[in-house]
C-alpha positions as CSV (number, residue, x, y, z in Angstrom):
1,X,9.7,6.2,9.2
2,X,9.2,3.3,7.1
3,X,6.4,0.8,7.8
4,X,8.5,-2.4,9.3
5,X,7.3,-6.0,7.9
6,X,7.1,-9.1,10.2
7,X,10.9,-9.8,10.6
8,X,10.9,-6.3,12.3
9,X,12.9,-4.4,9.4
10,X,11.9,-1.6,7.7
11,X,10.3,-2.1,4.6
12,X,10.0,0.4,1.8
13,X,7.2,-1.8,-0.5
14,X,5.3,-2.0,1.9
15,X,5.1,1.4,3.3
16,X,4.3,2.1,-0.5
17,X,1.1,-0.5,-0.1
18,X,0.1,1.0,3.1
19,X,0.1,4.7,1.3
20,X,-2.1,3.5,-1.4
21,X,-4.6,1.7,0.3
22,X,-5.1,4.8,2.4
23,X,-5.4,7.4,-0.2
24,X,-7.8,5.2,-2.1
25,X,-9.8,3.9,0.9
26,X,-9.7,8.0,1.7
27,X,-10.8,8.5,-1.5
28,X,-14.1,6.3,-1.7
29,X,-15.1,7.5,1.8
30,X,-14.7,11.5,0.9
31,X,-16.6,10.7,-2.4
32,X,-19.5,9.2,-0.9
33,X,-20.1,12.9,0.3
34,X,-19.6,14.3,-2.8
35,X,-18.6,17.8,-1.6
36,X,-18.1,19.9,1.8
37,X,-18.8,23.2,2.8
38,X,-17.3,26.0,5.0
39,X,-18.7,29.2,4.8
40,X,-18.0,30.5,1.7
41,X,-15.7,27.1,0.7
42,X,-17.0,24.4,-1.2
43,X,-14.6,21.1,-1.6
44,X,-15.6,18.9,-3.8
45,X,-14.1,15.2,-4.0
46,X,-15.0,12.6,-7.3
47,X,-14.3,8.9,-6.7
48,X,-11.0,7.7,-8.5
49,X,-11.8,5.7,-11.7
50,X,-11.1,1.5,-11.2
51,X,-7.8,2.5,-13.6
52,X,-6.2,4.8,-11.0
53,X,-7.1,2.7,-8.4
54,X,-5.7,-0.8,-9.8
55,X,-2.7,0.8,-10.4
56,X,-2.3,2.3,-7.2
57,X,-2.9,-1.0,-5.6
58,X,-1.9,-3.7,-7.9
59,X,1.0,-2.4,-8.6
60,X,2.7,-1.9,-5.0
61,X,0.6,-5.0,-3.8
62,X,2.1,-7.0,-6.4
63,X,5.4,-5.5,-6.2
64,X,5.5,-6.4,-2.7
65,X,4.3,-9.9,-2.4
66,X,6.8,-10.8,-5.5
67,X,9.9,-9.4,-3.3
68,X,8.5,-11.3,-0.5
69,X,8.7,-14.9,-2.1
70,X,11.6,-13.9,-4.0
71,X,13.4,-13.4,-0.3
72,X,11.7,-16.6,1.1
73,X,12.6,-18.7,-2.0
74,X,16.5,-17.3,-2.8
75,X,17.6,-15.8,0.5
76,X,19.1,-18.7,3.4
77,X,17.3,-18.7,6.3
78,X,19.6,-19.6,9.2
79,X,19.1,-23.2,9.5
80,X,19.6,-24.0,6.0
81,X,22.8,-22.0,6.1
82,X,23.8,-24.0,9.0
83,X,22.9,-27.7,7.3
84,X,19.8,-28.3,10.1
């Protein structure tokens, strides 16, 4: 179920980046119409403010690209671990 990064494993922080950019990306589309109605039903939708959105996005952006050098940097990729 989780999103898998581009060594083919499943990737939690990034399934958490994905998330976010949709619900804000859903979020500035539904708000350029303001409101919807159905019979009866109105829905209305407000755009998020820049807050809400930066930390939806910097946050699991950031949180993701720092685990990603952190594995590149500290983890042994198999030729160094072999002395190549």
């Amino acid at each position: 179920m989780w999103v898998k990064n581009t060594t083919g494993k499943p990737d939690a922080m990034l399934t958490f980046a994905v998330i976010s950019f949709a619900v804000v990306t859903a979020n500035l589309m539904l708000a350029t119409f303001e409101s919807i109605s159905f019979g009866d039903t109105n829905i209305s939708f407000q755009i998020l403010e820049s807050s809400t959105m930066t930390a939806y996005l910097g946050a699991t952006f950031t949180a993701y690209v720092t685990r990603r050098w952190t594995d590149k940097k500290y983890v042994e990729t198999p030729e160094e671990a072999s002395g190549e």
